[in-house]
GUTIVO-175528 format. One line per field, with one value per residue (C-alpha): residue number from 1; residue in three letters; x, y, z. Coordinates in steps of 0.1 Angstrom, whole numbers. Layout:
N
num: NUM,...;
residuo: ALA,...;
xx: X,...;
yy: Y,...;
zz: Z,...;
//
This chain:
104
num: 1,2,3,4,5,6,7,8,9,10,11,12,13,14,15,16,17,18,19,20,21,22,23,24,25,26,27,28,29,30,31,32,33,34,35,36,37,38,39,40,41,42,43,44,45,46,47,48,49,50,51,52,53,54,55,56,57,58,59,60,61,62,63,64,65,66,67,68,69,70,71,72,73,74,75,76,77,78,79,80,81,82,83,84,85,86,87,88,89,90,91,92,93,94,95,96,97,98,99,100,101,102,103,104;
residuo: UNK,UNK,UNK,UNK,UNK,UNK,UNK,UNK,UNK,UNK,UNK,UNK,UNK,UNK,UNK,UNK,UNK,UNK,UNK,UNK,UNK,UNK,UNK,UNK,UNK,UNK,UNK,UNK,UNK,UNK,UNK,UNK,UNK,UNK,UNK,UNK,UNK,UNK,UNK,UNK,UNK,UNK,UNK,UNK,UNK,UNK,UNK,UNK,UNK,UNK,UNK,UNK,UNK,UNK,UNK,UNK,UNK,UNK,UNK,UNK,UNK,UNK,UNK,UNK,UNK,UNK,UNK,UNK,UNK,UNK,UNK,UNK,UNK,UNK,UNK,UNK,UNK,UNK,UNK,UNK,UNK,UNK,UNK,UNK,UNK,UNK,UNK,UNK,UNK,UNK,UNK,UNK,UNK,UNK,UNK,UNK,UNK,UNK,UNK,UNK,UNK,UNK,UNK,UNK;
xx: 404,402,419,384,357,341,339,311,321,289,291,326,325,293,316,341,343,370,360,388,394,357,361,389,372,344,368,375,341,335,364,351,317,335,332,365,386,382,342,347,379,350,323,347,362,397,427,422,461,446,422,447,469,444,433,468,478,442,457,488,481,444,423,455,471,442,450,469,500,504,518,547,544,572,585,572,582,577,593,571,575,570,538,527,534,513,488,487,484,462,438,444,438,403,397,406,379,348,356,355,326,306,309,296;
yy: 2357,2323,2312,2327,2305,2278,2293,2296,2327,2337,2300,2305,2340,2331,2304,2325,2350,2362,2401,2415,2379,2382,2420,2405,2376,2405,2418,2392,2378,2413,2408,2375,2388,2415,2445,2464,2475,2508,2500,2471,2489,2523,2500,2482,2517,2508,2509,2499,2487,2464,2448,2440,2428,2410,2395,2385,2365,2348,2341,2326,2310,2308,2317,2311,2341,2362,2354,2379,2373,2378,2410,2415,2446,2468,2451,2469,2503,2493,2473,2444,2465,2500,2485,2469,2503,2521,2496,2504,2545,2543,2521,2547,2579,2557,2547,2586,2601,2577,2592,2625,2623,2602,2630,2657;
zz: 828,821,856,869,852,871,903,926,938,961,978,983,1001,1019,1040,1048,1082,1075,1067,1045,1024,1017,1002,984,971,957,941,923,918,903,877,870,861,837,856,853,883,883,888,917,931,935,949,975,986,978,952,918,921,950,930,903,930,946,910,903,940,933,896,910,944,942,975,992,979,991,1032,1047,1060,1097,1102,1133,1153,1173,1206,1237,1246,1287,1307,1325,1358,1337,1327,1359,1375,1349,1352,1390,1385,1363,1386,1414,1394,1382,1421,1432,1402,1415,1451,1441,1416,1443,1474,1451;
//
């Protein structure tokens, strides 16, 4: 994995915060250092097809390929007033449980 060579891997993951591009940047560091997937993708506690994948995104777009993309999630089930009103019982039953809990 010639694509590999020349990196400073343990500089480069010690500046990032990002938890899961740092796991994936392992990975790869492991790869680099000729441990096979199987071995890294059983130390990392995940996929040894996500360790090739990750492998071959670093291969092709470099660190940039290891960011997640963001990720869109279902529109709202609620209403705004379905959730204001849900908001509001649920701050009543709370209210009603610390009187009853309190007198006894």
């Amino acid at each position: 994995m010639e694509f590999l060579k020349g990196i400073d891997f343990p500089l480069l993951i010690a500046n990032k915060q990002n938890g899961r591009l740092r796991i994936r940047l392992v990975a790869t560091s492991h790869i680099n250092n000729l441990l096979n997937r199987t071995r890294t993708a059983k130390y990392l506690h995940v996929g040894r097809r996500m360790v090739k994948e990750w492998v071959k995104r670093f291969d092709e777009k470099g660190i940039d390929g290891l960011i997640e993309k963001p990720r869109f999630s279902r529109r709202r089930v609620l209403s705004t007033d379905q959730l204001e009103n849900l908001k509001r019982l649920l701050k009543h039953d709370v209210v009603s449980l610390k009187a009853t809990h309190s007198t006894a």
